[in-house]
C-alpha positions in Angstrom: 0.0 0.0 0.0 3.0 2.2 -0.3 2.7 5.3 -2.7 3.9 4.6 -6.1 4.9 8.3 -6.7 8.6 8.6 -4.9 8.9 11.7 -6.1 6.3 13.5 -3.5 8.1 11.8 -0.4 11.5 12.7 -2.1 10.7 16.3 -2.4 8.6 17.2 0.6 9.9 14.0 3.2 6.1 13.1 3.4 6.5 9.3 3.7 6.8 10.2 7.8 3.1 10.4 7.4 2.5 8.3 5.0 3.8 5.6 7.1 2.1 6.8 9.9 -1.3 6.5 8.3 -0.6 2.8 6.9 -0.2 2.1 10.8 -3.5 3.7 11.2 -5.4 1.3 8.7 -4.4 -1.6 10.9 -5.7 -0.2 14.3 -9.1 1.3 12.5 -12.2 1.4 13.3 -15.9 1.7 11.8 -18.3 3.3 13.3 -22.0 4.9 12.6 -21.3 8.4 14.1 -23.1 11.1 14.3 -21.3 14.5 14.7 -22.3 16.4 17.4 -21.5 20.5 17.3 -19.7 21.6 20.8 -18.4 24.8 21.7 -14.3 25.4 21.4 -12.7 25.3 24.9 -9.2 27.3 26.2 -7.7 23.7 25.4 -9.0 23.4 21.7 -8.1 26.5 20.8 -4.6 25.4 22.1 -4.5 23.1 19.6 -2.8 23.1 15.9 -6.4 22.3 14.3 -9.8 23.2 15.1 -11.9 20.2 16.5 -14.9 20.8 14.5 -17.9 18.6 12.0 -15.9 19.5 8.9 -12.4 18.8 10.5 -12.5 16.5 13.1 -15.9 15.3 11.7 -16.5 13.9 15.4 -16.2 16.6 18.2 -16.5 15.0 21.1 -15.4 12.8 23.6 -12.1 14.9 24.0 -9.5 13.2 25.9 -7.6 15.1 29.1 -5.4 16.7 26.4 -8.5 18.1 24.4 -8.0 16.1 21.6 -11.1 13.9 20.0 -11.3 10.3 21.5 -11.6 8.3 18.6 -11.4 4.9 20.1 -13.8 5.9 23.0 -16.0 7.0 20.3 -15.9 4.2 18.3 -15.9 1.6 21.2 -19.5 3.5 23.0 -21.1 3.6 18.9 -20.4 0.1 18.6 -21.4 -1.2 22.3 -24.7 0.5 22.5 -27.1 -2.2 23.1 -24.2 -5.2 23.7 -24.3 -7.1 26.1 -22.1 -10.0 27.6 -24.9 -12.3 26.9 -25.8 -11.3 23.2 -21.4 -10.5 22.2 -19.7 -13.2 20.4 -16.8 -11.7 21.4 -17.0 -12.8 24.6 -17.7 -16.8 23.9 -14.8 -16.3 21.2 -12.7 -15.0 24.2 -13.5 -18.5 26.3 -12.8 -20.7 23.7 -9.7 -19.2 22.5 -8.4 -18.9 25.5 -5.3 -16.8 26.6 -3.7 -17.4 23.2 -6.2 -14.4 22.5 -3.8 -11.6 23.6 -1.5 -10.5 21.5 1.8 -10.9 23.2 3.1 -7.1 23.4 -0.4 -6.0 25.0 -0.1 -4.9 28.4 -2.1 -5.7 31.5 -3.8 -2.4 31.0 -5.0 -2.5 28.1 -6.3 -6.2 28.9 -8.0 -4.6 31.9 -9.8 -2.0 29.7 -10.6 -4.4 26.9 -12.1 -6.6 29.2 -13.8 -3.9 30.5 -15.4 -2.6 27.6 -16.7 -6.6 27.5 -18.5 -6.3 30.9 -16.9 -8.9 32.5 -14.1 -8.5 35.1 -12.4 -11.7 33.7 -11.8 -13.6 30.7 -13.9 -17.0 30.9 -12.1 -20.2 31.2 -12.5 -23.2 29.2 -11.0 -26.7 30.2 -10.1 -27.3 27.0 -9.8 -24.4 24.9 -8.5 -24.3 21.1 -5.6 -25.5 20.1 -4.1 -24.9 17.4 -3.1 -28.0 14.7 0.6 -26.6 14.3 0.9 -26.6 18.1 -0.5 -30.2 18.4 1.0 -31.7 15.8 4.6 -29.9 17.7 3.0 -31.7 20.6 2.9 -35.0 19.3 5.9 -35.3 17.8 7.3 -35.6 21.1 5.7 -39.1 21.3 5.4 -39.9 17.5 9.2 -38.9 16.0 8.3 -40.1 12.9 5.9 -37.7 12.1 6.4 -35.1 9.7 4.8 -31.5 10.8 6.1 -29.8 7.8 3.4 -32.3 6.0 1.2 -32.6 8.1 0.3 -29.0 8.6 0.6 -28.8 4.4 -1.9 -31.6 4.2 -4.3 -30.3 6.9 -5.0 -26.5 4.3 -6.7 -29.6 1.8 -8.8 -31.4 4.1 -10.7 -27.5 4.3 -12.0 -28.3 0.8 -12.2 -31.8 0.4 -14.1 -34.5 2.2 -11.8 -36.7 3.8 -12.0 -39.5 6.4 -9.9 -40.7 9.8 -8.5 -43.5 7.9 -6.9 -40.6 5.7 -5.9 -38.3 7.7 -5.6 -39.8 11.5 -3.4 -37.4 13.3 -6.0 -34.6 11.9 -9.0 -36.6 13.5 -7.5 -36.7 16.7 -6.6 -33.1 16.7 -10.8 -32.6 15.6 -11.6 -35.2 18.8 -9.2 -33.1 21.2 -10.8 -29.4 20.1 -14.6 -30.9 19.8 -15.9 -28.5 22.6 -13.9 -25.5 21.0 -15.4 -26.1 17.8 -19.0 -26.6 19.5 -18.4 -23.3 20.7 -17.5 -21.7 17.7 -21.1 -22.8 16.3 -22.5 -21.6 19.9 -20.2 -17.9 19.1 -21.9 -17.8 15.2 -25.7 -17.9 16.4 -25.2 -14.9 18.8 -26.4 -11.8 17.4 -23.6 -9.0 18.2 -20.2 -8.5 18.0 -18.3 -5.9 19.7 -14.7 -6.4 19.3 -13.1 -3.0 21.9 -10.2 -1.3 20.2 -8.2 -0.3 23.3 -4.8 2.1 22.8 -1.5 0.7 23.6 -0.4 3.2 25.6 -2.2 6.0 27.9 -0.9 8.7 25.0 -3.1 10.0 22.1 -0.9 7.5 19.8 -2.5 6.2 16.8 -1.5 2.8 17.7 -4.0 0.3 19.5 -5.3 -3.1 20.0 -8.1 -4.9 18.0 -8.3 -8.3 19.3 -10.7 -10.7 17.3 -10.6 -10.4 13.8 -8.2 -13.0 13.1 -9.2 -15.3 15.3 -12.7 -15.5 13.5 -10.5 -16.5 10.4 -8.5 -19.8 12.5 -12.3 -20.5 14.3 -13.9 -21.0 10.2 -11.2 -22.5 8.8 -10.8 -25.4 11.9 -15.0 -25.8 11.3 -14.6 -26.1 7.5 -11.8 -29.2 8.3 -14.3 -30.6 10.6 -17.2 -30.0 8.1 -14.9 -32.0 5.0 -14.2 -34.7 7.8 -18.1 -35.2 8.4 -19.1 -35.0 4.9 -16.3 -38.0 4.2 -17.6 -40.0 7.8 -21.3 -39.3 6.2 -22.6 -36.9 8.8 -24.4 -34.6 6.5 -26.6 -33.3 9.6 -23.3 -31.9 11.2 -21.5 -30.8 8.3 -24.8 -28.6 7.4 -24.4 -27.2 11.1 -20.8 -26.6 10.9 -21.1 -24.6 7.0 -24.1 -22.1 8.3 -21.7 -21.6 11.0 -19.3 -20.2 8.6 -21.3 -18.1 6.9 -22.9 -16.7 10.3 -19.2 -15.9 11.4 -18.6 -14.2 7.7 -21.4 -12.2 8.3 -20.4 -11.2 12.3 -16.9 -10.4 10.6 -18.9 -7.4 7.7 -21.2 -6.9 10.7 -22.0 -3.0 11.7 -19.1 -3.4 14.2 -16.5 -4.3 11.8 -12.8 -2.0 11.7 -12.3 -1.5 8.2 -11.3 -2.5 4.8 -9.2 -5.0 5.8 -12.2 -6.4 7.9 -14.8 -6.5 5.4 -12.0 -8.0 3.2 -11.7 -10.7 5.8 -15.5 -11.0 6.5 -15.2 -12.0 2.8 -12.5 -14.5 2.4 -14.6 -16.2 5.8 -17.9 -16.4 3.6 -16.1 -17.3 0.6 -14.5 -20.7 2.6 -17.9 -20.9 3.7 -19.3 -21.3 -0.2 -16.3 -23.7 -1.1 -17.8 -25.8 1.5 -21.6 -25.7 0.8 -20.2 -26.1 -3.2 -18.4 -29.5 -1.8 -21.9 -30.4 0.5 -23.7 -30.1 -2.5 -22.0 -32.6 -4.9 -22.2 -35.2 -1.7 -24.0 -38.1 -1.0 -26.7 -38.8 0.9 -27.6 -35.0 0.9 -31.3 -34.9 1.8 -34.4 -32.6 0.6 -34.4 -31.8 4.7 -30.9 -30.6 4.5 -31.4 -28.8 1.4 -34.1 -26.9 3.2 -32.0 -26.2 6.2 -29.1 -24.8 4.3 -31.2 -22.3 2.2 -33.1 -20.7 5.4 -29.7 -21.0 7.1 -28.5 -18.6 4.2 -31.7 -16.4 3.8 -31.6 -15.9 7.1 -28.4 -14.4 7.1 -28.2 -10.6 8.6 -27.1 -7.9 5.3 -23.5 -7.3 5.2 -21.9 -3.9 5.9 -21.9 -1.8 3.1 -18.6 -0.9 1.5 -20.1 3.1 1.7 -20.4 2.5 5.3 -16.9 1.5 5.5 -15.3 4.2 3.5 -17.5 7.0 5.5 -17.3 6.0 9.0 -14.4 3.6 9.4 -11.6 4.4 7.0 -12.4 8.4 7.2 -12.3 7.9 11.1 -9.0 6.2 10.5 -7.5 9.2 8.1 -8.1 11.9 10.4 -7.0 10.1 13.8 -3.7 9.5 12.1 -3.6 13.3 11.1 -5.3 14.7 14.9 -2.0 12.0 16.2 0.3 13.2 14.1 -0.4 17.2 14.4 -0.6 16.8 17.7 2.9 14.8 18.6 4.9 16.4 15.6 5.1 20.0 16.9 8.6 21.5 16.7 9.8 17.3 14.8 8.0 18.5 12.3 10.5 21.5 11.9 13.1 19.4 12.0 12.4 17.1 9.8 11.7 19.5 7.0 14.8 21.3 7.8 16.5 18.3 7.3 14.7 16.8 4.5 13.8 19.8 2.1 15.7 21.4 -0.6 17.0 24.6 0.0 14.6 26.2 -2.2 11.7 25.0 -0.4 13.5 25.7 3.2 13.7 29.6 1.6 10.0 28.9 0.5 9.3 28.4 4.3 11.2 31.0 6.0 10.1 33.8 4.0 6.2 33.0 4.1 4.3 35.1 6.6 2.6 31.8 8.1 4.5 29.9 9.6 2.5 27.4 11.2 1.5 24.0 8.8 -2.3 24.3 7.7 -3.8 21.2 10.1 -7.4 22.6 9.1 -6.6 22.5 5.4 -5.8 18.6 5.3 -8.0 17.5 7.9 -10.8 19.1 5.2 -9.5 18.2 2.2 -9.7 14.7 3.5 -13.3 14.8 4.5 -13.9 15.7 1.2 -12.3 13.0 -0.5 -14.3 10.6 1.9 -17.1 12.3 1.0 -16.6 11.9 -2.8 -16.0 8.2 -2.3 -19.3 7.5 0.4 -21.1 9.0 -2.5 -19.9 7.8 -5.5 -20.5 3.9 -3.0 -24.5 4.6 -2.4 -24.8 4.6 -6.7 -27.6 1.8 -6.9 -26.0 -0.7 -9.5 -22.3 -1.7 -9.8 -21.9 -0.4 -13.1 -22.7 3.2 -11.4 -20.2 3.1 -8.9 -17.3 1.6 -10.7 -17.8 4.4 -13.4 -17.3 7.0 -11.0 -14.7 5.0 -8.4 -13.0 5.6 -12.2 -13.7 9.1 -12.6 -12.4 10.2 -9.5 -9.2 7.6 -9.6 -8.5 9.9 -12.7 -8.8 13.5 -11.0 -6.9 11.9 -8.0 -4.1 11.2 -10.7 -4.2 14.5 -11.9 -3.4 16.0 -8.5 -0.7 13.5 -8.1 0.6 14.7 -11.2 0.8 18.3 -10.6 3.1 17.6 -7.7 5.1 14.6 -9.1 8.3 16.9 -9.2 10.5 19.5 -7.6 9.7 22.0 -9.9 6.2 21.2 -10.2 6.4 22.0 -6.2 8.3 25.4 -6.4 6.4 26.6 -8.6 2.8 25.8 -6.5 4.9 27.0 -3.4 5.9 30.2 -5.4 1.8 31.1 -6.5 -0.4 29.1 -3.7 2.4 29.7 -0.7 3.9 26.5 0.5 1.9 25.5 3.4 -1.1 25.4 1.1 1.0 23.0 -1.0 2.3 21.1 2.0 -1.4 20.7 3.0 -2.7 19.8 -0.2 0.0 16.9 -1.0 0.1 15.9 2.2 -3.2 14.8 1.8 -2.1 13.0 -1.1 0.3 11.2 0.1 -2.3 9.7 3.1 -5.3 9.0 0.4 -2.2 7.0 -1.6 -2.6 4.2 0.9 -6.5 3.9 0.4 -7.7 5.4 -3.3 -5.9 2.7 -5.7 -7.6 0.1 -4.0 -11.1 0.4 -3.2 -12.3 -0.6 -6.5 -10.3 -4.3 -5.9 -12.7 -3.8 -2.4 -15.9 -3.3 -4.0 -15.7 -5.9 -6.4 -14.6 -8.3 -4.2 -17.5 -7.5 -2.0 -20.2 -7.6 -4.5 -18.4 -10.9 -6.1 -18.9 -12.4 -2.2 -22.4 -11.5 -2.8 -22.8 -13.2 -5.7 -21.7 -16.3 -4.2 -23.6 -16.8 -1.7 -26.9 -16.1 -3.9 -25.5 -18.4 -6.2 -25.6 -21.4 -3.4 -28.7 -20.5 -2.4 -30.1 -20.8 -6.0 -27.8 -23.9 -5.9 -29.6 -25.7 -3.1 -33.5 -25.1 -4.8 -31.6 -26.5 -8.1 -30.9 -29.7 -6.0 -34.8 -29.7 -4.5 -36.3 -29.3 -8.0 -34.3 -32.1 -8.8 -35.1 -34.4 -5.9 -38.9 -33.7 -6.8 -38.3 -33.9 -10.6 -35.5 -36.7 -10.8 -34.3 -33.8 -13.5 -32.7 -30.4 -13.3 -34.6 -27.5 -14.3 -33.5 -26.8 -17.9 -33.9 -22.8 -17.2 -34.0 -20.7 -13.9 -37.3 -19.7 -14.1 -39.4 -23.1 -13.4 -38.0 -22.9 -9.9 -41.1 -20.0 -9.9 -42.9 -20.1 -7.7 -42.9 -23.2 -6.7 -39.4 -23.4 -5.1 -38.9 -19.3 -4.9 -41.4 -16.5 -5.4 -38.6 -14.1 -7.4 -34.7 -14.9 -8.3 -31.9 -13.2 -7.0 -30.0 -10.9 -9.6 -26.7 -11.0 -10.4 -25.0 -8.9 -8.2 -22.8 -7.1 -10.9 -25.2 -6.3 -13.5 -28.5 -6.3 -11.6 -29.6 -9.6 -14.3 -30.8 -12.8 -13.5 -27.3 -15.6 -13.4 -26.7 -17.7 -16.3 -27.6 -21.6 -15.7 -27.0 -24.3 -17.8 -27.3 -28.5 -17.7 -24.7 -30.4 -18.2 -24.7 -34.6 -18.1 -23.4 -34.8 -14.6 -24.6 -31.5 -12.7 -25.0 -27.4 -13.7 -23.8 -24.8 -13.7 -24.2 -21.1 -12.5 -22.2 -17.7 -13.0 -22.1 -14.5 -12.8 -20.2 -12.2 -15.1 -18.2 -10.5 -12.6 -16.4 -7.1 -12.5 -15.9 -6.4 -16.0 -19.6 -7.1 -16.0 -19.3 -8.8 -19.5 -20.4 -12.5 -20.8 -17.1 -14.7 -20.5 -19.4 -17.9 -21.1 -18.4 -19.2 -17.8 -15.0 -19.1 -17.7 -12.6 -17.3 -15.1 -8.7 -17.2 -15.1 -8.4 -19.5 -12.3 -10.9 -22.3 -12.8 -9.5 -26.0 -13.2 -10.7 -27.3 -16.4 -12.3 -24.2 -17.3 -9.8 -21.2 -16.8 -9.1 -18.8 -19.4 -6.2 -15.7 -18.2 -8.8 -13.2 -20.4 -12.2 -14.0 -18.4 -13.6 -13.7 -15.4 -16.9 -14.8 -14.5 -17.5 -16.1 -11.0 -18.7 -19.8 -11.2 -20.3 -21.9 -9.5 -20.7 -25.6 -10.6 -21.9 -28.8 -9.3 -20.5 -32.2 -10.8 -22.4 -35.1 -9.2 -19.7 -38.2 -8.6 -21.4 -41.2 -9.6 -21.1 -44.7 -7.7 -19.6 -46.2 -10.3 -17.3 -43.5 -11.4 -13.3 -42.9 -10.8 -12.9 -41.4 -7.1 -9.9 -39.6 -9.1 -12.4 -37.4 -10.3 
């Protein structure tokens, strides 16, 4: 996520910030806020930047140094109406166990985290989750002739594939020793909240801080999509059903309204994505019922709305961009003298000296950024796809533009020379920080609305699969499953059109035409069999093994 223009941080030593604000996006958080106006106190007025809606964009709480509280904020938006009976945070928190801290945390920040929980005490668990790298390191000790190196290797396949003990022992044992773990992962995805507390690191007004879960949601799914493979090879269809809606719930607890971010959301993805590989696989099974069927579609119906990416962009990532500049305009003070002394040209240091202003324009960035944000939250709430990749594209080009103007020495000198150069300071400084978000939020978009497709598609999947349990056929086009099965079909989440479905002698087939929102006839870069580097549709097949066919297929 580093800027790719070296000529900005060359000429006006910028990438301090920049690297600053990267930090940021790892310790963000998202938040439904709504400013409130407050009057300016002795303290504010101390301070290099005016703490107001179209600054700050949230005024209040201020901490004991009168600067805005963004994590207490954040952390009372996001708790109002959590409790530790309806948190999934706080079962995750017992089943993980202490591996849930991260090691450099301090007691302190433990203590407040917990706190924000409303318990006094983490919950202990007799046999909390353990991780397979740590029990295969465990057996070893009695087994020497096992091999981790493989064994972990092999353990990433058995998330896709069904497989049985006789296969894979060690990895049964390891499901046997975690059973009430896992249990309590699918006890963690039916509750109805998640409020994961950012707590700081330090008592300071640091950017830095501590968001606990998120990555833990990503080792609970992928140890109950092993254990779902393992039960659709031993023939438990009833379990492996319970353990897949569990993904998806946890997915959809990940893009929930409390989520922290791009990265987040990004995550929420990948967990619902594992979550379709794994209905795909429980769908080409055996033994699969009409009963089952049933319970995975209202399992996925029934699934809350994920967070919009609009959401994300205007109350998490905006949140994230001005804490980083409040932090940095706050600590920076006479370093920030020194390190343009240091870093500038002579030209620019003359620049400096002789204009009237000395002091670096906080206000100017701090509202250049808002509206940035609020050019992207915008350009996000277009209704179709289409509509919001056109202008994600329009204002990718006028952000390249700006770049441009300030891709060079001279280009600087002469701005510094007409607009002053703490105007131009301002204005590339907020650059520099919207560097690390704008080139990538299309990628985010589509692979959010590509998520959505998915799942729609595996619901469609699983009506497919009743029609043809009723029929002893499949449908030959989507629209005899109306309304007998469904009383309208979902749309194609790129284009806002119904999916392409087609019959082939062992299954179907269903797609969608992805981002470039174009026909590839089903075929995407990276599917086996199928993949073209030119296409990419999002597919979703089913290929029925017959009884009397090669288990190599």
């Amino acid at each position: 996520l580093h800027p790719t223009n070296k000529q900005i941080t060359k000429a006006c030593a910028f990438m301090f910030w920049t690297a600053v604000a990267m930090a940021a996006q790892l310790n963000s958080a998202e938040a439904q806020i709504q400013p409130a106006q407050t009057s300016l106190t002795t303290q504010e007025k101390l301070l290099p930047f005016t703490i107001a809606t179209d600054t700050t964009f949230i005024t209040e709480p201020l901490s004991d140094k009168g600067l805005v509280d963004y994590l207490k904020a954040v952390n009372q938006r996001n708790s109002i109406g959590v409790t530790a009976e309806n948190n999934s945070s706080v079962l995750m928190l017992q089943a993980m166990g202490p591996r849930i801290w991260p090691k450099d945390m301090p007691e302190v920040s433990r203590s407040e985290y917990l706190r924000w929980l409303g318990i006094d005490a983490a919950p202990i668990m007799e046999h909390c989750f353990v991780d397979f790298k740590d029990f295969v390191t465990e057996q070893k000790e009695q087994h020497p002739d096992i091999d981790p190196k493989k064994e972990v290797a092999d353990h990433r396949i058995a998330m896709e594939h069904p497989w049985t003990r006789d296969s894979r022992p060690l990895l049964a044992d390891w499901l046997d020793s975690n059973q009430a773990a896992l249990d309590l992962f699918v006890s963690v995805s039916k509750r109805p909240r998640r409020f994961d507390p950012i707590v700081r690191d330090d008592a300071s007004h640091s950017i830095s801080g501590f968001c606990v879960m998120p990555e833990l949601y990503l080792v609970a799914v992928r140890a109950l999509a092993i254990r779902a493979m393992y039960r659709i090879g031993s023939a438990d269809i009833d379990g492996a059903c319970n353990d897949i809606l569990a993904i998806f719930r946890l997915g959809r607890l990940g893009n929930s309204m409390n989520a922290h971010g791009l990265v987040e959301l990004l995550l929420g993805c990948a967990i619902e994505g594992i979550g379709n590989t794994c209905c795909l696989t429980l769908l080409n099974a055996e033994g699969v019922t009409r009963e089952h069927l049933d319970q995975v579609y209202d399992g996925l119906r029934q699934l809350p709305d994920p967070m919009s990416l609009s959401q994300v962009v205007d109350q998490c990532e905006r949140i994230m961009a001005l804490r980083a500049v409040q932090s940095i305009a706050a600590e920076i003070g006479d370093k920030k003298r020194e390190l343009m002394d240091n870093a500038l040209p002579n030209a620019l240091q003359r620049l400096i000296s002789a204009d009237e202003n000395p002091e670096f324009n906080w206000d100017r960035i701090l509202r250049k950024l808002n509206s940035r944000y609020n050019e992207f939250a915008d350009a996000l709430r277009m209704s179709s796809f289409r509509e919001r990749g056109t202008k994600l594209g329009e204002l990718w080009e006028q952000f390249e533009k700006d770049l441009e103007s300030r891709n060079s020495f001279w280009k600087l000198s002469m701005l510094a020379a007409k607009e002053g150069i703490h105007q131009v300071e301002a204005d590339s400084t907020e650059l520099v920080l919207m560097n690390t978000f704008y080139p990538h939020i299309f990628q985010v978009e589509a692979a959010r609305v590509r998520c959505s497709a998915n799942t729609k598609m595996a619901m469609l999947a699983t009506l497919i699969e009743k029609y043809f349990l009723d029929q002893g056929k499949y449908p030959q086009t989507l629209d005899e499953l109306v309304p007998e099965f469904i009383s309208e079909l979902p749309l194609d989440s790129f284009i806002d059109e119904p999916f392409h479905y087609g019959v082939e002698p062992d299954g179907f087939f269903l797609y969608s035409v992805g981002a470039n929102c174009r026909d590839d006839g089903g075929k995407h870069w990276s599917s086996p069999n199928y993949g073209d580097p030119n296409k990419n549709d999002v597919v979703f097949r089913i290929q029925k093994v017959r009884p009397n066919e090669s288990s190599a297929r």
